[in-house]
N, C-alpha and C positions, 0 to 999 in steps of 0.2 A: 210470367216469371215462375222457377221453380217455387214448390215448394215442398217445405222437411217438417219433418215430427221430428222432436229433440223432448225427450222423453227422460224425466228427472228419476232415477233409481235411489231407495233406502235398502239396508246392509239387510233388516231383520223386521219383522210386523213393527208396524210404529202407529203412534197417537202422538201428537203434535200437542202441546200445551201452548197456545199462543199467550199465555198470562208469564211464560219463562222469558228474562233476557235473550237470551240465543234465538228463541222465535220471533222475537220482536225484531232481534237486529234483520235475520233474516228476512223475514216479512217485509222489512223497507226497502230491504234491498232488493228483491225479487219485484215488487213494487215498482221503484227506482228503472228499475230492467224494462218491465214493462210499458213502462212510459217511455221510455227512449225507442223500443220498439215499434211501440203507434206512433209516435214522430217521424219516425226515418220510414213509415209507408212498410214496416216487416213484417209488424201486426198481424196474424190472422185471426187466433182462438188460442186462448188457454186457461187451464182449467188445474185446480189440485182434486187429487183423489182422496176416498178414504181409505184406511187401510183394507189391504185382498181379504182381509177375513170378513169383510162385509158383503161381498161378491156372490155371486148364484150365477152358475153354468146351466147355459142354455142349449139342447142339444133337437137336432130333429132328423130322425130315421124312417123310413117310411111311411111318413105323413104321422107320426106320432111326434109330440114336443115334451122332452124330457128337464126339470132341473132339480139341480143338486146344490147345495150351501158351497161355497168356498172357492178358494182360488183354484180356475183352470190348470194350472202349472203346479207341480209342489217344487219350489224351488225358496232357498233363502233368501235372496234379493226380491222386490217387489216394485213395481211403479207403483211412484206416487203423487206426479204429476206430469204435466207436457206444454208445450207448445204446439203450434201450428205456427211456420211463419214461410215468408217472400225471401228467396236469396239470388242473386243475381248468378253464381253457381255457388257451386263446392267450397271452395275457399272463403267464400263471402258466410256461406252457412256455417264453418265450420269454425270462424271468426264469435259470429253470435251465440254457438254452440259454447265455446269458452267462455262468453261471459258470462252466460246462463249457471253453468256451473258455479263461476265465483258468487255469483249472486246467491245460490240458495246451498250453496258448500256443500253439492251434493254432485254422486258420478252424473254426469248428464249424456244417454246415448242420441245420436241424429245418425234420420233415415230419411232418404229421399222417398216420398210419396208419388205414387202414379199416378202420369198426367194424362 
């Protein structure tokens, strides 16, 4: 069965307060999410991040290994979390793609992963 990376985006650097209402509801409901996704067999892996400014680029050029603090990308949007999951195709991923998003009220992008 395929499967997609469905990768949760924040607008700007965040830190998560999971002690605020809005985290908690979230929290349940990504939760929620993921349990119906280990039931229906969609399950693969997922995982939240901490924010890109914790990040170190790792770089290797002629057998040298170089890093540097910070996010790879300078860009304002950031991952902040993902999936891994089983969709029977497109439509079926792009179904669970939408919930994911309701679930953590966040943009969610999905990409088919090489098989």
């Amino acid at each position: 069965m395929p499967q997609y990376l469905m990768s949760v985006w924040h607008d700007a650097e965040y830190e998560i307060d999971f002690s605020t209402p809005d985290a908690q509801r979230q929290a349940a409901q990504v939760s929620a999410f993921n349990e119906e996704l280990q039931q229906s067999g969609s399950w693969v892996f997922a995982a939240g991040l901490h924010p890109a400014s914790s990040a170190t680029v790792v770089r290797s050029a002629g057998g040298e290994v170089s890093m540097t603090d910070g996010p790879y990308a300078e860009t304002k949007e950031q991952m902040g979390g993902f999936w891994i999951v089983e969709a029977a195709d497109l439509d079926a991923a792009l179904q669970l793609a939408g919930r994911a998003a309701a679930a953590c009220e966040r943009p969610v992008e999905l990409r088919p992963v090489h098989g």
